[in-house]
Wavefront OBJ file of the C-alpha trace (Angstrom):
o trace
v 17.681 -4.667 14.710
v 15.944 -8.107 13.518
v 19.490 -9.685 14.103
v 20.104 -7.981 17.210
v 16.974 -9.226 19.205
v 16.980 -12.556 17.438
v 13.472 -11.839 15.057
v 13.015 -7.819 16.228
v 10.771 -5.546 18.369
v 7.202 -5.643 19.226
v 7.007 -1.753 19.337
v 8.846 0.787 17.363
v 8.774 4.293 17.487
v 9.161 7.219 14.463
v 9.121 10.433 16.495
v 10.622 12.717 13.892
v 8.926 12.651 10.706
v 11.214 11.391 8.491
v 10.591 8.974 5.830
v 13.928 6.761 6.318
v 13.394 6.283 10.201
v 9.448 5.228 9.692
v 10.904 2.232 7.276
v 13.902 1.625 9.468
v 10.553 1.031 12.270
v 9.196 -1.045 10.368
v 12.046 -2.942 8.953
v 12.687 -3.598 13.061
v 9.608 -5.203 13.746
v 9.261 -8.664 14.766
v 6.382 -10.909 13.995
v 2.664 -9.003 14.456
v 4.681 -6.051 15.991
v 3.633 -2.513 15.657
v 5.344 0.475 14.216
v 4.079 3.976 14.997
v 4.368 6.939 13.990
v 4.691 10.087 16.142
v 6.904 12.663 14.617
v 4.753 14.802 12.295
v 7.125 14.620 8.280
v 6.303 17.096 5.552
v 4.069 17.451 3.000
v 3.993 15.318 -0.077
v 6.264 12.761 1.769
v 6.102 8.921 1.011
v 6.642 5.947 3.061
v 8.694 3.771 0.780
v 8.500 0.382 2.787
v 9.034 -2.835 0.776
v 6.709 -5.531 1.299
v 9.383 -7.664 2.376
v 9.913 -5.613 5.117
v 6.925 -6.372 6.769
v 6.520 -9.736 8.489
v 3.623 -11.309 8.908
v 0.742 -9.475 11.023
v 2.646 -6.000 11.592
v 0.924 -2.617 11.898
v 2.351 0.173 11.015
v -0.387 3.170 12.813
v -0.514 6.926 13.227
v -0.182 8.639 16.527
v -1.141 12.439 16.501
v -0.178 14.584 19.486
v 0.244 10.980 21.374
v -3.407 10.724 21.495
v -3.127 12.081 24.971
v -5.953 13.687 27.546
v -4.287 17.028 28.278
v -5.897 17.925 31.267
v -4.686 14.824 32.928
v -1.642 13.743 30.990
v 0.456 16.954 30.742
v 0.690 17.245 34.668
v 1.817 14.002 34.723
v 4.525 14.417 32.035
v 5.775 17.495 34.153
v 6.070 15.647 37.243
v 7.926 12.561 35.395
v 10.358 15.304 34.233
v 10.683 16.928 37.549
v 11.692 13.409 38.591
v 14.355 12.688 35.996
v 11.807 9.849 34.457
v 10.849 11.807 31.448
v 14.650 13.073 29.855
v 13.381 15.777 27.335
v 16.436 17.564 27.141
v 18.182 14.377 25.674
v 16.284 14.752 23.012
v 17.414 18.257 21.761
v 20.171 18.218 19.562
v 20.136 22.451 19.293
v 19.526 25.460 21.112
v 19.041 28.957 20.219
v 17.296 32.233 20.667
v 14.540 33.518 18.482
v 16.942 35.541 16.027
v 18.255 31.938 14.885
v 14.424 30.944 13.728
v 15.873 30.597 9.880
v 18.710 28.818 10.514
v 16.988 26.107 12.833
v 14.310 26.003 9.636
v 17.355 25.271 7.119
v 18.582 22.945 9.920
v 15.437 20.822 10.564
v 14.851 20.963 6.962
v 18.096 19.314 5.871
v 17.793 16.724 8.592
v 20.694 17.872 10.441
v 18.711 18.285 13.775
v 15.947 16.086 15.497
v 14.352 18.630 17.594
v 15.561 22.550 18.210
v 14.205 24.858 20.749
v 14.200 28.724 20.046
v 14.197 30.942 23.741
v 13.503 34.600 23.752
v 16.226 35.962 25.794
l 1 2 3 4 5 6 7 8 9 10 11 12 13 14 15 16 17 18 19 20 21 22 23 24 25 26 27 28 29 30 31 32 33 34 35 36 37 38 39 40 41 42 43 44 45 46 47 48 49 50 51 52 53 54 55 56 57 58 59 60 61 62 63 64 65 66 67 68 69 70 71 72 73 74 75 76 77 78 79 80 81 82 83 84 85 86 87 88 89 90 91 92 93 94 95 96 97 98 99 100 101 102 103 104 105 106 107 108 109 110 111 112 113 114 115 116 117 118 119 120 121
């Protein structure tokens, strides 16, 4: 990414919660850029990010639940959607119905999916 943008990206984004993706963010980052975390990875995991990976005056931060305002911020999400500004079905890679709960556990678990979503019909 680095070579691509000729010295990287000021932001980068982790929205999954895996390990490999938060170091690729970092790894991206151009000088005093910031990496951040949104996706949510399991217990016990570890960032393994090499200090070489981090140039000089980069942040790599937290972000929990987007640190967003509900009451104001989820009625604007909706109407981005509604307009075809906010693509959240892009970003599911399975769907299902409630009966497939295990397998879209075994799924997320072995990384095969980003995001599944589970209806009840």
């Amino acid at each position: 990414m680095r070579e691509l943008t000729k010295g990287g990206v000021d932001h980068a984004f982790e929205a999954v919660g895996n390990a490999t993706l938060v170091r690729q963010a970092v790894e991206s980052l151009a000088v005093r850029g910031t990496a951040t975390v949104v996706g949510v990875p399991p217990p016990g995991t570890v960032f393994d990010i090499p200090f070489a990976a981090l140039r000089p005056e980069c942040r790599l931060q937290t972000s929990r639940m987007g640190s967003n305002q509900f009451r104001t911020d989820i009625p604007r999400y909706l109407e981005f959607y509604r307009q075809g500004r906010l693509l959240l079905d892009e970003m599911v890679s399975r769907r299902g119905k409630l009966d497939d709960v295990n397998e879209a556990f075994r799924a997320m678990k072995a990384g095969e999916v980003a995001r599944t979503v589970l209806t009840f019909d």
